[in-house]
C-alpha positions as CSV (number, residue, x, y, z in Angstrom):
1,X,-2.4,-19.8,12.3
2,X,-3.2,-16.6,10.3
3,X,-6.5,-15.1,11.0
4,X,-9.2,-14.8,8.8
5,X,-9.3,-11.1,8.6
6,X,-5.5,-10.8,7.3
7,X,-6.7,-13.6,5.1
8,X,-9.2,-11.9,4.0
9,X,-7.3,-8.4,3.3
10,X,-4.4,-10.6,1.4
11,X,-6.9,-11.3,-0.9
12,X,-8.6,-8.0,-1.8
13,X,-4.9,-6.2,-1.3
14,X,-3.6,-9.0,-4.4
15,X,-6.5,-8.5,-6.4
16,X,-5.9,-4.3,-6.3
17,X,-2.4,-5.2,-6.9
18,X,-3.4,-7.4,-9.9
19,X,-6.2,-4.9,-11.4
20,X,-2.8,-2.3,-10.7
21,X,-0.9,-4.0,-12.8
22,X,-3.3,-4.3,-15.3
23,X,-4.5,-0.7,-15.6
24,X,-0.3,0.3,-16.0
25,X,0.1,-2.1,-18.9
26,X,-2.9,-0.3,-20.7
27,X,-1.6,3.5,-19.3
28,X,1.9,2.9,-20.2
29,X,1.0,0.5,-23.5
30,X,-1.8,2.9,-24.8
31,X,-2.1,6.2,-23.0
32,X,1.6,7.1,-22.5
33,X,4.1,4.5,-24.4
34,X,7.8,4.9,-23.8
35,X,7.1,6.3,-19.7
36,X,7.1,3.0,-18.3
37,X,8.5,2.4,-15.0
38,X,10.5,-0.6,-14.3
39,X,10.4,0.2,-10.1
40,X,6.5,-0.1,-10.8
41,X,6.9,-3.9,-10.3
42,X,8.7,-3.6,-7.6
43,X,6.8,-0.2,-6.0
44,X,3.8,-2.8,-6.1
45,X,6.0,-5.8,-4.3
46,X,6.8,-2.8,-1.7
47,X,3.5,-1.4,-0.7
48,X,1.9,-5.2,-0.9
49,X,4.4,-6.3,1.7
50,X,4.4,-3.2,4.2
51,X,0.5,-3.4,3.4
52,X,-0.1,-6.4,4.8
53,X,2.6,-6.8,7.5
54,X,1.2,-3.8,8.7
55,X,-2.6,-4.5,8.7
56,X,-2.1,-8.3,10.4
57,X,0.0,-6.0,13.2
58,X,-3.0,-3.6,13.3
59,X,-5.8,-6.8,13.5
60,X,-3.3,-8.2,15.9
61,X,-3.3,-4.8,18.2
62,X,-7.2,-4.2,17.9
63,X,-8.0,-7.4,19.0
64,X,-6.3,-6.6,22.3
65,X,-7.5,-3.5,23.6
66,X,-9.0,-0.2,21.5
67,X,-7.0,2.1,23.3
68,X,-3.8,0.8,22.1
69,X,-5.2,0.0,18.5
70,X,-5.9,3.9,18.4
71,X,-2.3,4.9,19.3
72,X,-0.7,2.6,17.6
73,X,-2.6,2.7,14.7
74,X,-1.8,6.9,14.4
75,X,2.4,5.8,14.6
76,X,2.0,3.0,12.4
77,X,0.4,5.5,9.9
78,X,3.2,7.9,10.3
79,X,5.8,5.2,10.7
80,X,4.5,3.8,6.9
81,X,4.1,7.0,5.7
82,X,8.5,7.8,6.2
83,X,9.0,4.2,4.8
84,X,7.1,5.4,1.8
85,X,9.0,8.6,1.4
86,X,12.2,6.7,2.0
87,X,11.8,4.7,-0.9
88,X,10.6,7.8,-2.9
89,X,13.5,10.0,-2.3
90,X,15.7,6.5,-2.7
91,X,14.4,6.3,-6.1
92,X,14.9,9.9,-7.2
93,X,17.9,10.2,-5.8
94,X,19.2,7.6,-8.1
95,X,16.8,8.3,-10.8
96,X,15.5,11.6,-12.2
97,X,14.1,10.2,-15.4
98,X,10.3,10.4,-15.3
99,X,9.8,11.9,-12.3
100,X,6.2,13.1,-12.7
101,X,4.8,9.4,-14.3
102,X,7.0,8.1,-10.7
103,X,5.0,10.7,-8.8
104,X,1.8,10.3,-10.0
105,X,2.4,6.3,-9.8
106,X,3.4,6.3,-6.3
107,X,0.2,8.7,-5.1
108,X,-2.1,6.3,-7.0
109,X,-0.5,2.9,-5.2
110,X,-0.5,4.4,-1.8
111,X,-4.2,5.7,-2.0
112,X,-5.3,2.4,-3.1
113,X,-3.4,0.6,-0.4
114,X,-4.7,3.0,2.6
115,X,-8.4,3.0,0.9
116,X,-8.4,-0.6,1.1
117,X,-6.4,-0.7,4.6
118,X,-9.1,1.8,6.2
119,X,-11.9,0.3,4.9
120,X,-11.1,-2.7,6.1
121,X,-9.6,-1.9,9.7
122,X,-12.8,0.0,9.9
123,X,-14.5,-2.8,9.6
124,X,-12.8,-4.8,12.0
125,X,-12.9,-2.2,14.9
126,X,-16.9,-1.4,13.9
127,X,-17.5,-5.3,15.4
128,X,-15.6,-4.4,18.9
C-alpha cells in the first residue's frame, strides 16, 4: 500500500508538471514561436518519474532512522543530479539545435522538481 505522503507528493509533483506544460505552450506559442522542444514532453515524463521514485525511497528511508535518511538523502541528491546530466549531455550530444531554450528548460524543470521535493521531505522529517 502506497503511503499517504508519496500520495500526496504525486499529486502536487503532476499538478507542477501540468501548470509546466502549460506555461511551455504559452512560452513557446507566444513568447518564442518556432523554439519548441519536442524532448520537453518527455524531459517532463523523466524528472516526474525519478521525482517520485526517488521521494517514496526518501519517505521510505526517513521513516526508518534519521541518520540514514541524512546520508542517504546527500547520495540520492548527487546520484539524481548525474542522472540529470546524463540525460543532458545524451540530448546534446545528439542534438545541438536550440541549445540555450534546452538549457534554460532543463534548469527550470529541475528547480521545480527539488523545490517541491525539499519542501515536502522537509516536511516529513519536521514531524520526527
Amino acid at each position: 500500500m502506497m503511503d499517504r505522503h508519496v500520495k500526496n507528493f504525486i499529486v502536487k509533483i503532476l499538478i507542477a508538471a501540468a501548470v509546466l506544460v502549460v506555461l511551455a505552450w504559452f512560452i513557446f506559442n507566444y513568447l518564442i514561436p518556432g523554439q519548441y522542444l519536442p524532448v520537453l514532453p518527455w524531459m517532463l515524463a523523466f524528472f516526474t518519474i525519478v521525482a517520485v521514485s526517488v521521494h517514496a525511497w526518501q519517505v521510505h528511508l526517513s521513516k526508518k532512522d534519521l541518520g540514514v535518511f541524512t546520508r542517504s538523502s546527500m547520495l540520492i541528491s548527487m546520484f539524481r543530479l548525474m542522472l540529470y546530466s546524463v540525460f543532458a549531455i545524451a540530448y546534446l550530444a545528439v542534438n545541438q539545435n536550440n541549445v540555450a531554450v534546452f538549457v534554460v528548460s532543463l534548469v527550470v524543470v529541475y528547480t521545480v522538481y527539488t523545490m517541491l521535493e525539499i519542501i515536502d521531505l522537509s516536511r516529513i522529517v519536521r514531524r520526527k
